[in-house]
Structures are given as C-alpha cells and as structure tokens.
C-alpha positions in Angstrom: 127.1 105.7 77.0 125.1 103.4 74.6 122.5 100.9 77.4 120.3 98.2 76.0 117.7 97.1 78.7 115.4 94.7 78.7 112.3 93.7 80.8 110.5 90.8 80.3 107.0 91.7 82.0 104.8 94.8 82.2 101.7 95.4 84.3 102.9 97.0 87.7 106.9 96.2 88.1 108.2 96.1 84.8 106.3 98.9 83.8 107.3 100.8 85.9 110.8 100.4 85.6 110.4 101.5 81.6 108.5 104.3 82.8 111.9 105.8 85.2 114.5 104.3 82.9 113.2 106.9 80.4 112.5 109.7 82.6 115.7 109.6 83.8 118.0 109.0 80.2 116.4 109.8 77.0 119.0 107.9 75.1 119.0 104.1 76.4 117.3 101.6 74.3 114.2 99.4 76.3 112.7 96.6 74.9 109.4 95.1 77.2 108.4 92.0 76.3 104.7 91.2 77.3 103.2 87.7 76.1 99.8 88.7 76.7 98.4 91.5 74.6 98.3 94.0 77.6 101.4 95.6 79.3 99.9 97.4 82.1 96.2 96.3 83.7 94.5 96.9 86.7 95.0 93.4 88.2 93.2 94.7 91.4 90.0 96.0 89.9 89.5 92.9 88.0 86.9 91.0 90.2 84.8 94.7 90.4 84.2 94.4 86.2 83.1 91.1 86.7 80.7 92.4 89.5 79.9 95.4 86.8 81.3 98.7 89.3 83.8 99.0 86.5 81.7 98.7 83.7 83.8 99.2 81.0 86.9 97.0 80.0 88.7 99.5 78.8 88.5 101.4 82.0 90.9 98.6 83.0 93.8 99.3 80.9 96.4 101.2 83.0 98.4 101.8 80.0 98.4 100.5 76.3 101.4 99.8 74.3 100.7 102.1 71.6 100.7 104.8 74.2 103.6 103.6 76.4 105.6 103.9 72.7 104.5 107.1 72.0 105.3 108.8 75.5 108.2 106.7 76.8 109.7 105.9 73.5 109.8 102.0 74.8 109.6 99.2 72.2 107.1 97.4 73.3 106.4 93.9 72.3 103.0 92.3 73.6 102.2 88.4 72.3 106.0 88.0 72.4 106.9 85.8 75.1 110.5 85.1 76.0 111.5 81.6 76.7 115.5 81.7 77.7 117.5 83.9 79.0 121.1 83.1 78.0 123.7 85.1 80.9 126.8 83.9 79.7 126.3 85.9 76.0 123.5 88.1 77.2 120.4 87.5 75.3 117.4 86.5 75.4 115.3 84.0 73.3 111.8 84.9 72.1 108.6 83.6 70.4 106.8 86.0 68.3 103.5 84.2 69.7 101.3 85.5 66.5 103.9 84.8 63.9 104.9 82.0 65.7 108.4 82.5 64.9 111.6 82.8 67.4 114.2 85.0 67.1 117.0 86.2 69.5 117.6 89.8 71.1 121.1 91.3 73.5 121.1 93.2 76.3 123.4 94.8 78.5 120.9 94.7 81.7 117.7 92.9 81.7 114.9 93.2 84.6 112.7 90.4 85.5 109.2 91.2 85.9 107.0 87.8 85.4 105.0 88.0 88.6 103.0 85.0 89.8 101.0 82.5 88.6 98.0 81.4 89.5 97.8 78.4 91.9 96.2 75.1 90.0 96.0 71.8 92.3 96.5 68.3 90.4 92.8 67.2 91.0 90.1 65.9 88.6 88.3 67.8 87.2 89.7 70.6 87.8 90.1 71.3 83.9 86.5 72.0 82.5 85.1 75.2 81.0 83.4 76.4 84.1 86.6 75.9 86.7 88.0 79.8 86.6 91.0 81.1 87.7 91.8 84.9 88.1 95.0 86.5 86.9 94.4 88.7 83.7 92.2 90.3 81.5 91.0 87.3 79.4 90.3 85.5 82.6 88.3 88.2 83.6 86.1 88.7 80.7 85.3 84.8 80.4 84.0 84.4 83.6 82.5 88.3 83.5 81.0 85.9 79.8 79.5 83.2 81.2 77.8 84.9 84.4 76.4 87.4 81.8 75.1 84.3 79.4 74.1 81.4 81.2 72.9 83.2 84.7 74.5 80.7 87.2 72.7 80.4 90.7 75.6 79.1 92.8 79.0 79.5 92.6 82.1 77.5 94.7 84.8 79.9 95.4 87.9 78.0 97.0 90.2 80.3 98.6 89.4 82.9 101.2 91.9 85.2 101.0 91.7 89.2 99.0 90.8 87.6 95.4 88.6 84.9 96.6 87.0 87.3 98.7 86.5 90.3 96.2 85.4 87.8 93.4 82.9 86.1 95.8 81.5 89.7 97.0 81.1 90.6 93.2 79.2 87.3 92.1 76.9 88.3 95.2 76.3 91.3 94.1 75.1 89.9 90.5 72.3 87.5 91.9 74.7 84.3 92.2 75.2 82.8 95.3 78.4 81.9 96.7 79.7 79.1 99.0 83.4 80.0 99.9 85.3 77.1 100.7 88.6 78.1 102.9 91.6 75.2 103.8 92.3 76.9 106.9 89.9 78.0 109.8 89.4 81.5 108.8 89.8 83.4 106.1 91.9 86.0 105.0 95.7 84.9 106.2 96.8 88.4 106.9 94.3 88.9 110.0 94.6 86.9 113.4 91.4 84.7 114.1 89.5 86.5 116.7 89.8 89.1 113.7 88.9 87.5 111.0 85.9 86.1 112.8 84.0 89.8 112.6 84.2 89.5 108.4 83.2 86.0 108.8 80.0 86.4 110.7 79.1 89.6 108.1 79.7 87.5 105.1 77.4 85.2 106.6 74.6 88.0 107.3 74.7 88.7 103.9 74.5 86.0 102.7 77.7 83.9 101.7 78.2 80.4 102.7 81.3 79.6 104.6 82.6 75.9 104.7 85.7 76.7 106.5 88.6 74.2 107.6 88.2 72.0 104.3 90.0 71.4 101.3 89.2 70.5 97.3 89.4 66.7 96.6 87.6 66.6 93.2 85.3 68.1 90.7 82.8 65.5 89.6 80.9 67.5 86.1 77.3 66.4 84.9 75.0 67.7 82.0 73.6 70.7 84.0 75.9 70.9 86.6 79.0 70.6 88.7 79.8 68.5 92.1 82.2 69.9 94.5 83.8 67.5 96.5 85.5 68.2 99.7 88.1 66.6 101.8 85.7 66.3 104.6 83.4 64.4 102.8 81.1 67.4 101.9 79.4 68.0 98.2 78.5 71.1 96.9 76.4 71.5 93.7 77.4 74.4 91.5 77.2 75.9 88.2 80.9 77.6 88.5 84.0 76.9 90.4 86.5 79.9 91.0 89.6 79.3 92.1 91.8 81.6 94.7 93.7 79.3 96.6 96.9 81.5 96.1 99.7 82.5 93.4 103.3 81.2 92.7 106.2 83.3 91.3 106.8 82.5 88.3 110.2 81.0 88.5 110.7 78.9 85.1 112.9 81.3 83.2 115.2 82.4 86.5 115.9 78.5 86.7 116.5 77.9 83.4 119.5 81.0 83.7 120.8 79.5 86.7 119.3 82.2 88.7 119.3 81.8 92.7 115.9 80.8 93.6 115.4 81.7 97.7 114.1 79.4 100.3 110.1 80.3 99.7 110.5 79.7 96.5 110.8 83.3 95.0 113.9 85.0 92.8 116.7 85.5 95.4 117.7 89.4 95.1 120.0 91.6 96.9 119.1 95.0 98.2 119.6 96.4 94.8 117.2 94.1 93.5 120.2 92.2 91.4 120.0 88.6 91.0 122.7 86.2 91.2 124.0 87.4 88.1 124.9 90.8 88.8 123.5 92.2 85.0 120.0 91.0 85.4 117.5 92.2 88.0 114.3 91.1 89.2 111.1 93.2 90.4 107.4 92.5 91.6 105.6 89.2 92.6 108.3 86.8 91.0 111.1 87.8 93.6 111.8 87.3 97.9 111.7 89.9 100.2 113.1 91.0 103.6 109.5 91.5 105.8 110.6 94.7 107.8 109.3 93.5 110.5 111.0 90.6 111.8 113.9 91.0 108.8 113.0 87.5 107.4 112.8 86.3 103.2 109.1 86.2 102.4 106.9 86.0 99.5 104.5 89.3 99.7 103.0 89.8 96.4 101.6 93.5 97.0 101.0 96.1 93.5 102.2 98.7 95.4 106.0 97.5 96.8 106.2 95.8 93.0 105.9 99.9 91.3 108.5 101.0 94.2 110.8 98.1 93.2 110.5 98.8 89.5 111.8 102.4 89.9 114.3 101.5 91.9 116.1 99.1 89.6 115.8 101.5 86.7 118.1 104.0 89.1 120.3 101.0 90.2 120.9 100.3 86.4 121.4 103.7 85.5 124.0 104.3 88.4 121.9 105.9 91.6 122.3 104.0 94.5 118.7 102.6 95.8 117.9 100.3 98.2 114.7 98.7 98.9 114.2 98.6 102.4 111.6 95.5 102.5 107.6 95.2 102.3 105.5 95.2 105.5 102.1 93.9 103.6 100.2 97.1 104.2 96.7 96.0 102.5 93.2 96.6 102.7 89.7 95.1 101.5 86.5 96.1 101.3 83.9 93.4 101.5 80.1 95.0 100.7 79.9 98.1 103.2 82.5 96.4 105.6 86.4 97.1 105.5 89.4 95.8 107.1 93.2 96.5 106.5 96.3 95.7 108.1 100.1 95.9 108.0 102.8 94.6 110.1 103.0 91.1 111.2 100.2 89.5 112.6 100.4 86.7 116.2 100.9 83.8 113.6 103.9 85.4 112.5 105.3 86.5 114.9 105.1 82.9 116.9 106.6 81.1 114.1 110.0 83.6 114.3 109.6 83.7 118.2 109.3 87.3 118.1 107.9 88.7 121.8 105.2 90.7 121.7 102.4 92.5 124.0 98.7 92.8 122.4 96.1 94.8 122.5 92.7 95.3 121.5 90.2 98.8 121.1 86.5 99.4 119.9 86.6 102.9 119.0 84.0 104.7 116.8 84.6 106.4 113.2 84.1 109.7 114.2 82.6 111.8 117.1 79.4 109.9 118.2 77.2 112.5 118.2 77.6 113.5 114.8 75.1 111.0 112.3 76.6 108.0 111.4 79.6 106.9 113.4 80.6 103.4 113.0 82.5 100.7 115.6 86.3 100.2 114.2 88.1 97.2 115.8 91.7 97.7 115.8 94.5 95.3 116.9 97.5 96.4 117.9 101.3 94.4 118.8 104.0 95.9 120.0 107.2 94.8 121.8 107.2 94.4 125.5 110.6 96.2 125.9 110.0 99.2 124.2 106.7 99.3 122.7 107.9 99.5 119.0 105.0 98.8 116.8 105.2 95.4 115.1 101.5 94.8 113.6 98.2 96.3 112.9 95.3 94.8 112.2 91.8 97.1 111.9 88.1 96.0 110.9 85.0 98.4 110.2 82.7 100.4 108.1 83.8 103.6 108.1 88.0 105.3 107.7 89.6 101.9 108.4 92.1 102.5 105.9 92.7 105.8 107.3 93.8 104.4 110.6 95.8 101.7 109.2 97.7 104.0 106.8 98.9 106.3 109.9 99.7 102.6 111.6 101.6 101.5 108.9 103.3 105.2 108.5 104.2 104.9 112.4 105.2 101.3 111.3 107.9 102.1 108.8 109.4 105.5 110.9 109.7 102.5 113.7 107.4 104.5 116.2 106.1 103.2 119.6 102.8 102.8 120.9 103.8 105.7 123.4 104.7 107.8 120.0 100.7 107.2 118.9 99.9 108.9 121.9 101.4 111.8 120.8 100.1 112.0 117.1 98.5 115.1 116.1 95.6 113.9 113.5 92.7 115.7 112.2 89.8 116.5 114.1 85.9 117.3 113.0 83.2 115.6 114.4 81.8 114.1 110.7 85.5 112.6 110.3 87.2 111.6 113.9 87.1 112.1 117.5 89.4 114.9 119.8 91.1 111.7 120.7 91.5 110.0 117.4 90.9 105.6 116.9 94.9 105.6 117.0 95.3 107.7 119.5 93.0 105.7 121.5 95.0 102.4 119.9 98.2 104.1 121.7 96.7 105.3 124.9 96.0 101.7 125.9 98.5 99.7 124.3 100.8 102.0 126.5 99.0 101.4 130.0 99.6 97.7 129.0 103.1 98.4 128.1 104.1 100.4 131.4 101.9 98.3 133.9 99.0 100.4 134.4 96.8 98.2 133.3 97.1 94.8 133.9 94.9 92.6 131.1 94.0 89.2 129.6 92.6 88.6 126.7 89.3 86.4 124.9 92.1 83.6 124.7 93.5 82.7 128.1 90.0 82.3 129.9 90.0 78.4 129.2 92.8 78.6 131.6 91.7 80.2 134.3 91.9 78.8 137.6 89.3 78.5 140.7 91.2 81.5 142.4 90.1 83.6 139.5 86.5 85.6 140.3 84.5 87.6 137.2 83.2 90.7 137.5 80.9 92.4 134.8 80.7 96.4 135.2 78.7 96.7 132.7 74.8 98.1 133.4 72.2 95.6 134.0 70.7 96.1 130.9 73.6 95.3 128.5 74.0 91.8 130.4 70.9 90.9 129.3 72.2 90.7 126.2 74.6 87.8 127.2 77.6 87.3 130.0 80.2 85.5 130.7 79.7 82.4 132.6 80.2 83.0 136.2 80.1 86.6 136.6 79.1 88.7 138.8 77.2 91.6 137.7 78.5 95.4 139.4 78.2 98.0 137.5 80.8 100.6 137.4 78.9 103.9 138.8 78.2 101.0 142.1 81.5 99.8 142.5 82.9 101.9 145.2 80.1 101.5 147.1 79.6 97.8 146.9 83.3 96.7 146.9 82.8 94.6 150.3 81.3 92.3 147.6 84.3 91.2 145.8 86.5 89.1 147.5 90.3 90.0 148.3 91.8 86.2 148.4 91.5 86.1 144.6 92.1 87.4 141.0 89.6 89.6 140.2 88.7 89.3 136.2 86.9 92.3 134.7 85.0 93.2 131.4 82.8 95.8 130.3 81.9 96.4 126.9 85.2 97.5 124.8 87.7 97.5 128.0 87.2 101.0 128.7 84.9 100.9 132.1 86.8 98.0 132.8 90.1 100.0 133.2 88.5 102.2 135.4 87.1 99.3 137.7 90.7 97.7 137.4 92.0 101.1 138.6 90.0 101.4 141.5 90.6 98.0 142.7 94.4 98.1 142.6 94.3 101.2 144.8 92.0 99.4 147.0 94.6 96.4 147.3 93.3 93.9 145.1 94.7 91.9 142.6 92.9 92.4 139.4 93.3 91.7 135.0 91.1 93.7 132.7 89.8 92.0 129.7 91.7 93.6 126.3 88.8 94.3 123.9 85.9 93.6 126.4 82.5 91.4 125.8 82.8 93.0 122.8 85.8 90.9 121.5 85.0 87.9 123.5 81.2 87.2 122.7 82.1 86.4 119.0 84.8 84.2 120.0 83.0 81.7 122.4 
C-alpha cells in the first residue's frame, strides 16, 4: 500500500522516526522538513564546543541530510520551514526559506517533531548582540564567536538549571567568569534543596557566583559594557548575558490545525502518540506526557524519551501496536569533576500531587575505601510508606553517580521496592564498588525505615523539636571539633554501653553520627535498653550544609 509521511522536524524525534519508518518498509514515501540547515545535531554537547571539549563543529552533526538521503532514502528538506498544516485536505504549507517561495505538499500521516523554544522574557534590553540564547548550532557558534574575539571577563548566566549550568561550567573553563543568576532558591529543579545545596557550595569553591532567589528586571547596555538589573535591586556588570531560564514547546502550528493543546501547555497525545486528529502524530519536546510516577500530564523535555517516541510512531503508523509508557526524567550532569543525576519524582513533586512518601538519605563511597581514590556519593532515596515502591532518586558525587542512578532508575521503571535493592546482585571490584554496593546500601536503610527498625528524622524537622527532645552525638571527639549540633551531648559510640546512665529515659533521645550509620547502631542499643530514640537520616553530614 502506497504511504506518504511527513515530519516536520529532525534532530532527535523526527529523526528518528524517518530512521524506523524506513527500516521497517522500503517502499513509503518520507518527506522531513527542517527550517534550519541541520536535521540531526547534538543539542546536548552544544555548551562543551563553546567550552572547546568538542573542538570541532562538525563533530556535532549527528547526521547530515545528504547522508540521511543516501542511507534512508528520506527526502530531506532543510531551510524549508512549514507554516500550516491543513487536516481537513491533508497538506501542509511550506516556505522554501532560500528561494523564498511557498508551495504546498499531501500526506497521508504527518508526525510533529518541532520541539521547544527557547524561553525569551519581555524585558528591555533583552535584544542586543551580546544577550545569547542556546538552542541550535548558529547560536552556538556566535556566542563560541564572540568569547573567541573579544575575550569577555564576566558573564551573567540566568537560569540554573542543566543548560545554564553546562554553559556556565564551560565559560569557566575559558577564563570568563560567571555570575549565575537563579529565580528560585536553588538551582537545578530536578533535585530537592538540601541536594542541590552540595553543587551549590562546589560551584562556589570554584569559582561561580551564585545570586540565588532573584529574577531579570532589565538589561541597561553602555559603550564597553552591559548592566544586569535584578528584581532585588542588585546590578551586575557584564560583557555577556546568556539566557537559560527554560524552553516552551513549540505549539504555533498544532494551534493553527486545531490540534488539542494539554493543560501545561504541550501537544495533547494519546498513548499512540496521535493527536486530536487521528492522521497526524506528535513526538519529542513539543508534546505532554504521563510522568510514570504519579501518572500525571507533564512537560519533560529529555533527548532520550524524544528517540523512543519517534520510533514508536513510525510502528504506530505503519500498523504495530506501541505504546509509550510515560517519561520518569532520568538525567544527569556533570559540573567540572562533580556529578549528580536523578530520576523519579523529587519531595516537591510529590507534595504538590499529595503523593505519601518515606525518605531517606546515605553517604556511601565510590568504591571500596581502601582501594586509591574512592569518593563520597550522596544519594536520596523516596519510596512509599506502604510498600516501599521506589518513587524518586536523587544522587550527587564525583565518581559512578550515573551508575547508581541508572540501576535506580532501572528498579524505577520494573516498579521495584526499596526491599528489592537489597537484593540486587551488582558488580564487585574494589577499584569500581564495594561487597555491599551504594544501592544496596540505598536499600538496606531505606528498608529499616520502611519496616520500623529504625526510627529517623531528618536535617528538616529539628526547628521543631520540642524541650522533651535530648541530642546525642556518637561521633569521636575529634570529629566534633569540627562543628556540632547545638545542644548535644557528645558519647561516642564504642562508650555508649558503658556510659548509658548518662542519657536520660523521660525523653526523646535524638542521635547523629557522621552519615547515619553509627547512629543506627546507637539507636539500636537504646531501643533494647527501653528508650525512646530517632536517628538522624543522612547524619552531620547532611545537616551541617543545611544550617
């Protein structure tokens, strides 16, 4: 049977899609429309040319059209960008951007694959030659341009989240300094505070300003320089201005078809990825999805669910059933020698859906610790109080992060338990993990927390506790001279038994160590001894940062 597809869009989704469309029927016709000149780019290793650990541009095509022509046999059309889509007759309208001539083409199914735009506030100012935002290869190469020419000292990046991050780490790295200015209180949305507050201090030991909580009011330009105004009042002078406040899906043509637009704003699609209009199908950053986690419409725009959902419209169209099964935001970022990653929902999240959940926190090292070079990992963990069902991850550290996360986020999507990560058989050799692996440790006491052995609270509930309440450090002497918490009394672990008359029965006893582990033990031998006790999740270590 004689099939005429369309896709309007290349780089990850609509690429993709091409790509399986002809692998699986020779005969179709595909037309992709592009109105850039490239179909397929690394969007994600963008900020590293700028920062000059891709040095060569053409390192950052993915795949050219003359190449996606010869092997795919797609007609590809970069510089033509289409401008309607007409349902009812089932064509398209186009503008041939270098001839600068329209012309119409048909289709019998069409995939949408625009992606998002970059997020530009109404402010002055904000339209001069040094204001930068970050979505394709042009932008890339003027602002790789102008830090090459004119050598700027100080950059304002607004926006903390993954490109404002990654672009900020990269202007660093080429002698500029960077002041990154971030609307909410931390950076990087997908992490919980306490969290995000490990990058933060580590961008500031290396360097990078952080004017958190503060927003852009206005860009005031002189002869030599730039003023950044702030909502707070703050100014900031600077020789570039890089924007990463966010992206929008790029909805215009969907809404001029009469397309269902969703709630967050993104192309309303069913499980098949159709659209309201059965015939045309939408993939990628432009289009809603179900969060697997709490089974809610959400905008997640990831390069790796966007190839998955471009495949899995070519088999739709071409009559094998595929469902996409909804995006959990898996992602990680390195920052200088530092990484964290996560997947899952996070606490914010979760609140806002009302979604209960138990926590939990572990400081675990990279691999055994007396092999050279192990590293502290952080790693987050929430999971439902009634069965323990994993329902967020959240890691930071220097060394196999990703690692961790990736088995999380495996455990994640096969809708495993905390008591399942017990359980997990990883790989062990002393320059790559422990016997008892970071997760396994991550499962171990997220399920003593989860079946009542251990009794915590964590960094955030100790503004409320009460008079009855009574601290106990178990650390040794020397680590508290390295800071306490207020109020404590100091017993070390290896003493406790023997100096137990100390700590009084009539109230809550409160205990931290270093990571929580030493502090389990103390909370163990206190509950058989008939007291009341809470271990602190995370230990000093989690705390200290916090207060």
């Amino acid at each position: 049977m004689y099939l005429k597809v369309l896709i309007i869009g290349g780089v990850a989704g609509g690429a993709s899609a091409a790509a399986r469309l002809r692998r699986i029927d020779e005969n179709i016709e595909i037309i992709l429309f592009e109105r850039g000149p490239n179909i397929s780019f690394a969007n994600c290793g963008l900020p590293y040319h700028i920062g000059e650990v891709i040095k060569h541009r053409e390192n950052l095509l993915v795949q050219t059209a003359e190449g996606m022509e010869q092997r795919f046999r797609v007609d590809v059309r970069v510089n033509n960008e289409v401008i309607n889509i007409d349902p009812k007759n089932k064509q398209v309208e186009v503008m041939d951007l270098k001839k600068n001539k329209k012309y119409t083409e048909s289709y019998d199914k069409l995939i949408l694959s625009p992606g998002a735009a970059p997020f530009k506030p109404d402010i002055a100012g904000i339209k001069a030659k040094n204001v930068f935002t970050l979505r394709n290869l042009d932008d890339t190469f003027r602002i790789k341009e102008l830090v090459d020419n004119s050598k700027p000292k100080h950059a304002v990046v607004v926006g903390g989240g993954f490109i404002g991050l990654e672009i900020a780490e990269n202007l660093h790295e080429r002698g500029v300094n960077v002041t990154i200015v971030e609307l909410a209180n931390q950076i990087l949305a997908p992490l919980d505070y306490e969290m995000a507050v490990l990058l933060q201090d580590y961008l500031r030991e290396k360097g990078i300003k952080l004017q958190l909580g503060d927003g852009l009011k206005e860009i005031q330009h002189k002869e030599d320089a730039s003023i950044v105004e702030l909502n707070s009042g703050t100014s900031i002078e600077t020789n570039m201005i890089v924007l990463g406040i966010g992206v929008r899906p790029e909805i215009d043509l969907a809404k001029k078809a009469d397309l269902t637009i969703g709630e967050r704003g993104g192309i309303k699609v069913n499980k098949n990825l159709q659209t309201s209009d059965p015939d045309i199908y939408a993939v990628g950053d432009v289009i809603e999805v179900k969060d697997f986690i709490n089974g809610n419409q959400t905008l997640i725009p990831l390069a790796g669910p966007a190839n998955k959902q471009g495949r899995i419209a070519a088999n739709n169209i071409l009559g094998i059933k595929d469902e996409y099964k909804g995006t959990q935001g898996t992602s990680v970022l390195k920052l200088f020698d530092m990484t964290t990653a996560s997947t899952g929902n996070n606490e914010k999240i979760l609140k806002r859906f009302n979604i209960p959940y138990l926590k939990s926190y572990t400081h675990s090292i990279s691999h055994a610790g007396y092999y050279p070079g192990a590293m502290p990992m952080a790693i987050k963990l929430l999971f439902s109080p009634e069965n323990g069902t994993i329902l967020g991850a959240q890691a930071v550290g220097f060394i196999g992060v990703e690692k961790r996360i990736d088995v999380l986020a495996t455990a994640i999507r096969a809708k495993m338990t905390v008591l399942d990560l017990q359980e997990l058989e990883l790989s062990y050799a002393p320059p790559y993990s422990s016997a008892k692996d970071p997760v396994n440790m991550a499962g171990y006491v997220a399920s003593n927390i989860l079946n009542n052995s251990s009794k915590v609270i964590h960094w955030d509930e100790f503004q409320d506790l009460s008079n009855d309440s009574f601290i106990l450090d178990v650390r040794t002497k020397e680590e508290t001279k390295e800071g306490m918490i207020k109020g404590a009394l100091n017993i070390p672990i290896d003493e406790l038994r023997e100096r137990i008359e100390e700590i009084p029965k009539d109230k809550e006893i409160i205990i931290y160590c270093a990571i929580g582990l030493r502090g389990y033990l103390a909370h163990r031998i206190l509950v058989q001894n008939g007291y009341s006790s809470k271990n602190l999740s995370g230990g000093y270590t989690t705390y200290e940062p916090l207060v």
